[in-house]
C-alpha positions as CSV (number, residue, x, y, z in Angstrom):
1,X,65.8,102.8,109.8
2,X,68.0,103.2,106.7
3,X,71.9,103.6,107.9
4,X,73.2,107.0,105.9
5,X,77.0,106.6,107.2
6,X,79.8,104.5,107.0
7,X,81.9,105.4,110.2
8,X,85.5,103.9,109.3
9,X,88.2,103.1,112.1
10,X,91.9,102.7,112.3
11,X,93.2,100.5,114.8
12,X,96.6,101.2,116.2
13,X,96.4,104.0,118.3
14,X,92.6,104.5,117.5
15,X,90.2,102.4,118.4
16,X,93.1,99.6,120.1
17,X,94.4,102.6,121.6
18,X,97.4,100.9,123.2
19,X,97.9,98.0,120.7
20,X,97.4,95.7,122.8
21,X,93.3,95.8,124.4
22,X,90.2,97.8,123.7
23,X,88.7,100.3,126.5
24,X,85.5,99.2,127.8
25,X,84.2,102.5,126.3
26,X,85.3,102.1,123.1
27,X,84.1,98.6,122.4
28,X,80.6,100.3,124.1
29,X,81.0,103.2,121.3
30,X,81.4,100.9,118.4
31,X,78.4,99.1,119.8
32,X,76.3,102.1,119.9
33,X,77.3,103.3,116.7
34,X,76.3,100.4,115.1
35,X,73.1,100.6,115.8
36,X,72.6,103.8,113.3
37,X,75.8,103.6,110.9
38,X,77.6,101.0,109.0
39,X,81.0,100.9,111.1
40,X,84.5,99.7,109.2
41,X,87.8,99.3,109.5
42,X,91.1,100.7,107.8
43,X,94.0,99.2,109.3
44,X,97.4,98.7,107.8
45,X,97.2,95.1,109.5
46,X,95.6,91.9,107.7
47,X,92.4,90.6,108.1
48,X,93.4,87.7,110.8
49,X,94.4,90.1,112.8
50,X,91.0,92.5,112.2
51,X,89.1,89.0,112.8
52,X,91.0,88.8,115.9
53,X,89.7,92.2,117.3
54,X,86.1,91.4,115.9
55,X,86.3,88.8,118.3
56,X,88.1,90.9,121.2
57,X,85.4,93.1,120.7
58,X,82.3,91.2,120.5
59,X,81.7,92.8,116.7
60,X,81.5,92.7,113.6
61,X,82.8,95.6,111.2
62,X,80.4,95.7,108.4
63,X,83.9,97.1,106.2
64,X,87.1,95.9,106.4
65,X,90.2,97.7,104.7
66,X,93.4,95.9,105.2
67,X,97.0,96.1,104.5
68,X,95.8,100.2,104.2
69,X,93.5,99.4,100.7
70,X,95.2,96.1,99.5
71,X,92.4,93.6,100.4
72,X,88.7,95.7,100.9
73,X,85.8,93.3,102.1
74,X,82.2,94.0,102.6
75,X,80.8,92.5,105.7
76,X,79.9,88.9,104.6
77,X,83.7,88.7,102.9
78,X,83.2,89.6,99.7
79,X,86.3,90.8,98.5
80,X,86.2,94.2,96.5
81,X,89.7,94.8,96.5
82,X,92.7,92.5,96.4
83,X,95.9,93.7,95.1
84,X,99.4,91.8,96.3
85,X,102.8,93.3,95.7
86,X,103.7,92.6,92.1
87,X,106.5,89.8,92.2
88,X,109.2,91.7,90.1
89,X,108.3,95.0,92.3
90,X,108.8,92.6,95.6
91,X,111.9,91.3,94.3
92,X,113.6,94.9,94.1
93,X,112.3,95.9,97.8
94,X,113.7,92.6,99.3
95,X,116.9,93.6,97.0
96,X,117.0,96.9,98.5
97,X,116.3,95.5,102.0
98,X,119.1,93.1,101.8
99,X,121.8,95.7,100.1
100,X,120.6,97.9,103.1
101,X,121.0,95.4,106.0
102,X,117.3,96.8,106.8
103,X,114.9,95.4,109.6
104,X,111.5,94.0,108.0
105,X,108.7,91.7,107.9
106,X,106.0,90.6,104.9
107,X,102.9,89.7,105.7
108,X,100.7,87.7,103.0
109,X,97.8,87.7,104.9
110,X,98.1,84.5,107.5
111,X,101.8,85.0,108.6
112,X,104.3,87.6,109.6
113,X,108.0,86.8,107.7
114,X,111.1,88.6,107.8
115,X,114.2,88.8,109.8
116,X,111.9,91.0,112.8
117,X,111.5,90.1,115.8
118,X,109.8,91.7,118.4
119,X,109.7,92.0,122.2
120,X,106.0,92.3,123.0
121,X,104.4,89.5,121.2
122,X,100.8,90.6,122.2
123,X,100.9,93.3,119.9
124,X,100.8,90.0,116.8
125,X,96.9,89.7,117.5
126,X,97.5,86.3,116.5
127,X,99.6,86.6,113.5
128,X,102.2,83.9,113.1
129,X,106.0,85.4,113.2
130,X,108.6,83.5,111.3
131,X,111.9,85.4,112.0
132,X,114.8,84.3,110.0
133,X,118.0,85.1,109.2
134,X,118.3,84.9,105.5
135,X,114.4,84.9,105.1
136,X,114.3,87.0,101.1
137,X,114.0,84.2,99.3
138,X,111.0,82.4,101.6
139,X,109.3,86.0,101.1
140,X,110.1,86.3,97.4
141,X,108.1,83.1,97.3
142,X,104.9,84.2,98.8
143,X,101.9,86.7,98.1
144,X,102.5,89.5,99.8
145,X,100.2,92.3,100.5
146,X,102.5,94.3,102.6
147,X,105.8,94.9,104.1
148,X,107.0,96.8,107.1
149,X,110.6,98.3,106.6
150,X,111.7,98.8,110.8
151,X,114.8,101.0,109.5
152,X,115.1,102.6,113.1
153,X,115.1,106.0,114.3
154,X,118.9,107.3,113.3
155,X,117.7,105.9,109.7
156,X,114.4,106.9,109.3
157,X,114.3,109.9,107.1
158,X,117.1,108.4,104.8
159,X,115.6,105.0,104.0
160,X,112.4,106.6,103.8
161,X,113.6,109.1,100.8
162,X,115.5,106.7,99.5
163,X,112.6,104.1,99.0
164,X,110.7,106.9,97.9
165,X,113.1,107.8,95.1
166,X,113.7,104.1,94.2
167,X,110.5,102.6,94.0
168,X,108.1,105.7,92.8
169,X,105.0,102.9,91.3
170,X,104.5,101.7,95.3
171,X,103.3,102.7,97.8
172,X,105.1,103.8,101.0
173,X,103.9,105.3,104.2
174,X,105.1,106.7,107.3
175,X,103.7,105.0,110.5
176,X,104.4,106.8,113.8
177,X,107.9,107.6,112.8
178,X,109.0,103.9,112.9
179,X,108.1,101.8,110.2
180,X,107.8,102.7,106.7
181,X,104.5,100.6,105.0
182,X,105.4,99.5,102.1
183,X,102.2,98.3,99.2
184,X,101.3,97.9,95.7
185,X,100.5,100.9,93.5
186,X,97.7,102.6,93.7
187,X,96.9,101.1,97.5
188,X,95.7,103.4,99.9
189,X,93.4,103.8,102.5
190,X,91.8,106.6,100.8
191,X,91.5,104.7,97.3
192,X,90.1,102.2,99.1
193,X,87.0,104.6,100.5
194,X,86.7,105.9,96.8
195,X,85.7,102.2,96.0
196,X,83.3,101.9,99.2
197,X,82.2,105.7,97.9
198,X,81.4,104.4,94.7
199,X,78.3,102.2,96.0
200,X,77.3,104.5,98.7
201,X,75.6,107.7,98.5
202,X,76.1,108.6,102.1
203,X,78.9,110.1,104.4
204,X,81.8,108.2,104.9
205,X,83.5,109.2,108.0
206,X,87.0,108.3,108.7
207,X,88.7,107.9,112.2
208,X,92.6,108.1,112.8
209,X,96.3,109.4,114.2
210,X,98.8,108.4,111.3
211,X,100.5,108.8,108.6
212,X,98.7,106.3,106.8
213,X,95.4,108.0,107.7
214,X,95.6,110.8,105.5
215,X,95.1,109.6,102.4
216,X,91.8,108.7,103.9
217,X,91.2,111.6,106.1
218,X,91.3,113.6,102.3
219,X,88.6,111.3,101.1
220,X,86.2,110.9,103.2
221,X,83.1,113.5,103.9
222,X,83.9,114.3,107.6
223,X,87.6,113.3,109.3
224,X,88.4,112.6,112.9
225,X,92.1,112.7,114.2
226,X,93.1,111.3,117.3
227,X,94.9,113.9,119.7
228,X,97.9,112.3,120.5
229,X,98.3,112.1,116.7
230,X,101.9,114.1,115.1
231,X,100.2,117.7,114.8
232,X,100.8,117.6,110.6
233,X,98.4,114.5,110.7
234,X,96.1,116.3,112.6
235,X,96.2,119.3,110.6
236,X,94.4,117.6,107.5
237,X,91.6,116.3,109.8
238,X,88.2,118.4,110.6
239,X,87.7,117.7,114.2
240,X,90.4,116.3,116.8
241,X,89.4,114.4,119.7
242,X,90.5,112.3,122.6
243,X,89.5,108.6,121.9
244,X,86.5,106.5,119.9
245,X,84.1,106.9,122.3
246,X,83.9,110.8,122.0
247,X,82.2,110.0,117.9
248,X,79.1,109.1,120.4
249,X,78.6,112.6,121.1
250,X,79.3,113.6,116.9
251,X,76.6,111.7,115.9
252,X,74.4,114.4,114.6
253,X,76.9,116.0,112.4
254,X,78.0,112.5,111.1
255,X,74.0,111.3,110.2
256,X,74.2,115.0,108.2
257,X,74.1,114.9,104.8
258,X,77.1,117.0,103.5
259,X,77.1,119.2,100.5
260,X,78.2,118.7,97.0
């Protein structure tokens, strides 16, 4: 049977509902769905750390969208998309970041650097953490696909207008009200399911709870919001529910063919 749906996932607070494992009824839904739809993911982490939950979860995602857009792949690893922080634009962030005395870390794709440094360390999935104290230059240095600016509650709307204001050709979104993503132009997890879009003549359904989520959640044919998502997130989805495992009982409406 032809699949005639891509069924795409967030991670954080989606499908790895608590960061840390999978429910034993989500890994079963992503199973099942599997069987009749293409399943991705769109997750603002890299694709070690998606590997790593392939692995957790005894799958494989047929689409992965990384660093939210920066790095696409198609389920063998062809890369469709790959699109690093432009050095001189990555120079004026780690500027601003210094200036600012501002919590990050950069991740290239293999290994998280910054001057971070977390106190759960199952919530790396893997991911290598090199926490230094003077780390802009090492950074500077490297390919980086993303950055996660930790400027901390009190801070939080400030450095986030601030960044916006400053550095208008990136692109910055809010996660959960505590880290500001921070990625090439042009990068988004919704121009990312334009290029999967652009190949498929199906629905695409898209599956989230943040702020990173709807660019996608305006892109895709049908979009699913977690409830414990922040109620402007899910205003801009179509149907809220609890956890992954309720798409099992959507199936219908997402095999539909949705109008032009």
């Amino acid at each position: 049977m032809a699949k005639n749906a891509i069924v795409i996932t967030d991670l954080d607070g989606t499908f790895v509902y608590d960061s840390r494992a999978l429910r034993p009824a989500d890994e079963a839904a992503f199973h099942q769905l599997q069987k009749q739809f293409f399943v991705g993911i769109a997750t603002g982490r890299s694709p070690k750390e998606v590997a790593f939950i392939e692995t957790l979860g005894h799958f494989k995602a047929d689409y992965k969208i990384c660093f939210n857009g920066a790095i696409v792949e198609d389920g063998t690893g062809r890369r469709i998309v790959d699109r690093a922080i432009p050095a001189v634009e990555l120079q004026a962030v780690l500027d601003y970041l210094k200036a600012q005395h501002l919590t990050f870390d950069a991740l290239d794709g293999e290994l998280r650097i910054g001057n971070y440094q977390p106190k759960d360390q199952s919530r790396l999935w893997g991911m290598t953490l090199i926490c230094l104290d003077d780390p802009y230059v090492a950074v500077a240095e490297k390919r980086i696909y993303k950055i996660n600016v930790r400027p901390g509650a009190e801070r939080f709307a400030t450095v986030l207008a601030e960044m916006q204001q400053l550095f208008p050709e990136l692109g910055l979104f809010e996660s959960d009200g505590k880290r500001i993503e921070v990625t090439a132009k042009n990068t988004s997890k919704g121009a990312a399911i334009q290029a999967l879009k652009a190949n498929f003549s199906g629905n695409v359904i898209g599956v989230g709870d943040s702020g990173n989520d709807v660019p996608m959640f305006a892109t895709v044919d049908q979009a699913y919001c977690m409830a414990q998502a922040p109620a402007d997130v899910q205003a801009t989805a179509d149907v809220v529910i609890d956890y992954f495992a309720d798409l099992v009982r959507h199936v219908d409406t997402i095999a539909m063919k949705q109008e032009a």
